[in-house]
NUVONU-15793 format. One line per 8 residues: their letters; for each residue x, y, z of N, C-alpha, C, O. Coordinates in Angstrom, 3 decimals, always signed. Example, Ala and Ser with C-alpha at 12.3 -4.5 7.8 and 13.67 -1.06 7.14 Angstrom:
2
AS	+13.190:-5.690:+7.800:+12.300:-4.500:+7.800:+13.200:-3.300:+7.800:+14.236:-3.319:+8.465 ~ +12.850:-2.250:+7.080:+13.670:-1.060:+7.140:+12.900:+0.030:+7.870:+13.409:+1.138:+8.039
***
This chain:
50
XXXXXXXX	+56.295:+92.074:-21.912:+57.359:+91.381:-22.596:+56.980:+89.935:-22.864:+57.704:+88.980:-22.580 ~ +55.853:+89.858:-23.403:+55.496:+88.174:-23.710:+55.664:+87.881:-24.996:+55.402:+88.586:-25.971 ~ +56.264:+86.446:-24.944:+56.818:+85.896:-26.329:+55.443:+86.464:-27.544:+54.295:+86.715:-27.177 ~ +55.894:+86.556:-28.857:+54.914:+86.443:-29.462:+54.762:+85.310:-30.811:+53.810:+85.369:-31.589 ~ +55.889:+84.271:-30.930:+56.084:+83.253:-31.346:+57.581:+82.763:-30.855:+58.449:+83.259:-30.136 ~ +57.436:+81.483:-31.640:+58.563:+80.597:-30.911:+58.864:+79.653:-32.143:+58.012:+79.267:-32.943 ~ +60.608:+79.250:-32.180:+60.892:+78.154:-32.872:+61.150:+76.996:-31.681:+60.869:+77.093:-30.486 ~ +61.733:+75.943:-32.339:+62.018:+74.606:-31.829:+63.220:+74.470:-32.461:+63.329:+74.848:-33.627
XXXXXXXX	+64.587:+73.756:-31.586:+65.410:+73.672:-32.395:+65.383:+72.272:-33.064:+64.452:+71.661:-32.540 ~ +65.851:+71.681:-33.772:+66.778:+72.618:-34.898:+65.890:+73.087:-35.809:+65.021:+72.430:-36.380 ~ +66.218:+74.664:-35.974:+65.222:+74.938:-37.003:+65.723:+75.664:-38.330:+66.662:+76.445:-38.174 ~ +65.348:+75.547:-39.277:+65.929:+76.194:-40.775:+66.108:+77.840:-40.535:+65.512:+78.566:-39.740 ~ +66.850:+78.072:-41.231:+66.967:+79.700:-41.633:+65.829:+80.425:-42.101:+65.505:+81.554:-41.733 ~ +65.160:+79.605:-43.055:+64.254:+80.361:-44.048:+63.014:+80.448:-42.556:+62.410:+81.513:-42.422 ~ +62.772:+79.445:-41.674:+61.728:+79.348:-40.400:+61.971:+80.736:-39.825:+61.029:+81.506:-39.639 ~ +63.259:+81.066:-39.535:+63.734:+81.887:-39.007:+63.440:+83.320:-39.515:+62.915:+84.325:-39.035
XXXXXXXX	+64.005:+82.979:-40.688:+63.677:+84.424:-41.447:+61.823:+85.030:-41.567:+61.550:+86.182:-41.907 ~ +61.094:+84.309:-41.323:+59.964:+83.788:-41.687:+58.956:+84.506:-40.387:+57.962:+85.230:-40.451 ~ +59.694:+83.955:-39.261:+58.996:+84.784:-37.799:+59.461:+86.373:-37.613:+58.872:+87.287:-37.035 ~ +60.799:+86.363:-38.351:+61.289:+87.892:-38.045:+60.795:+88.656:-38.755:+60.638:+89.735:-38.183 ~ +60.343:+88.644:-40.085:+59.921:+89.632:-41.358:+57.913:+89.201:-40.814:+57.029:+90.053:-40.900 ~ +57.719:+88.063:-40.418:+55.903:+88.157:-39.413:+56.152:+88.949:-39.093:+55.721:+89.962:-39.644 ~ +57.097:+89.052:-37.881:+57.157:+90.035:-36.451:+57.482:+91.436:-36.951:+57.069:+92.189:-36.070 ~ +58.043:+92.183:-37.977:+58.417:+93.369:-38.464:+57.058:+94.027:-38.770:+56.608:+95.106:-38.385
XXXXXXXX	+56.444:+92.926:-39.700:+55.148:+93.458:-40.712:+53.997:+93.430:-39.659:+53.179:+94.326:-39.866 ~ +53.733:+92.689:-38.650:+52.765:+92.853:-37.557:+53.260:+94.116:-37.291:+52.576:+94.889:-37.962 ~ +53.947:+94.628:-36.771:+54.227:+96.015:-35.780:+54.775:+97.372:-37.085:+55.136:+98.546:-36.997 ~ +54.598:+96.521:-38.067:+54.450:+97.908:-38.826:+56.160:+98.561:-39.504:+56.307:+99.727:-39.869 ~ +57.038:+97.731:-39.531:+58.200:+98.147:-39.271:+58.709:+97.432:-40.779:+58.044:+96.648:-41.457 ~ +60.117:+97.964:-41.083:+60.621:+97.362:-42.053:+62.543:+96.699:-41.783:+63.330:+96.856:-40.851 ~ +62.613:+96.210:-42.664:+63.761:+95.804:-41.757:+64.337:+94.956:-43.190:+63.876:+94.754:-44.314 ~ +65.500:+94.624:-42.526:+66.983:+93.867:-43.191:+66.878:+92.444:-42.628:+66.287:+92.407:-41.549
XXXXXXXX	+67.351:+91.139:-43.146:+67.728:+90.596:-42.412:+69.678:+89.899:-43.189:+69.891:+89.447:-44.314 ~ +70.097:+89.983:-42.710:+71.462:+90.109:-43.036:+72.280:+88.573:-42.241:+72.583:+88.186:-41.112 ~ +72.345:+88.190:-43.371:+73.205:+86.317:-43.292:+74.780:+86.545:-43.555:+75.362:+87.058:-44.511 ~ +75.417:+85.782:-41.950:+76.923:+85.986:-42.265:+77.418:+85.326:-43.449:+76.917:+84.236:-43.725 ~ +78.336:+85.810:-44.212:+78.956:+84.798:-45.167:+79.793:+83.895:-44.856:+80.257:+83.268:-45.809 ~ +80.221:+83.556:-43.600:+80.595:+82.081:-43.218:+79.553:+81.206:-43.158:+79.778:+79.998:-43.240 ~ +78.008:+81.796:-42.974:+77.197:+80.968:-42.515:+76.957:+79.937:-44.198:+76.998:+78.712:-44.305 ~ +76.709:+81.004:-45.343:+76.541:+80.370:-46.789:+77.553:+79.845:-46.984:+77.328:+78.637:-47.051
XXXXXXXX	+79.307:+80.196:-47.216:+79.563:+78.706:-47.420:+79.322:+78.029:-46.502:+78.371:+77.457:-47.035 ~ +79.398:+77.387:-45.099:+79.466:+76.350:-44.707:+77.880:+75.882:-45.336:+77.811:+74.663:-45.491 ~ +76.918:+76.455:-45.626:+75.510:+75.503:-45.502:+75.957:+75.318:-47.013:+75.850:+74.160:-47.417 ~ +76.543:+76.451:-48.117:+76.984:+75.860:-49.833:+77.244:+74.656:-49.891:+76.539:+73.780:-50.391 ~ +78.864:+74.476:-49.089:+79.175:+73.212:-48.847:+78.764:+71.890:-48.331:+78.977:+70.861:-48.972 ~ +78.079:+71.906:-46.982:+77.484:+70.839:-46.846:+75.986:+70.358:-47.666:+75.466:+69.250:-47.532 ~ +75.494:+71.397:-48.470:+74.431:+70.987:-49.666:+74.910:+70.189:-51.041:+74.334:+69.513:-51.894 ~ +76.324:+70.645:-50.793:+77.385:+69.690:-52.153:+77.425:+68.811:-51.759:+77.628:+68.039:-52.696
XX	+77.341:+68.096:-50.555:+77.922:+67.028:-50.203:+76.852:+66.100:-50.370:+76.914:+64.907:-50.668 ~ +75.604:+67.006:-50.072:+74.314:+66.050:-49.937:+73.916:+64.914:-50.952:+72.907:+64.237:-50.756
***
């Protein structure tokens, strides 16, 4: 059971998305990755603000 990468917080979504779809395609696997829709607006909104 040893790590096989690691983030740092704070880290972006896309970082995120980024180690999980590595980690799928290393082991051969396919997969979803599925974003709550509270999570897009709140990040919609605070990108309007920017």
């Amino acid at each position: 059971m040893g790590a096989k990468d690691y983030l740092v917080k704070p880290y972006k979504p896309g970082q995120l998305f980024k180690v999980i779809m590595h980690t799928l395609l290393i082991n051969g696997k396919q997969g979803q990755i599925l974003i709550p829709q509270d999570y897009m607006k709140a990040n919609r909104v605070k990108n309007k603000k920017s």
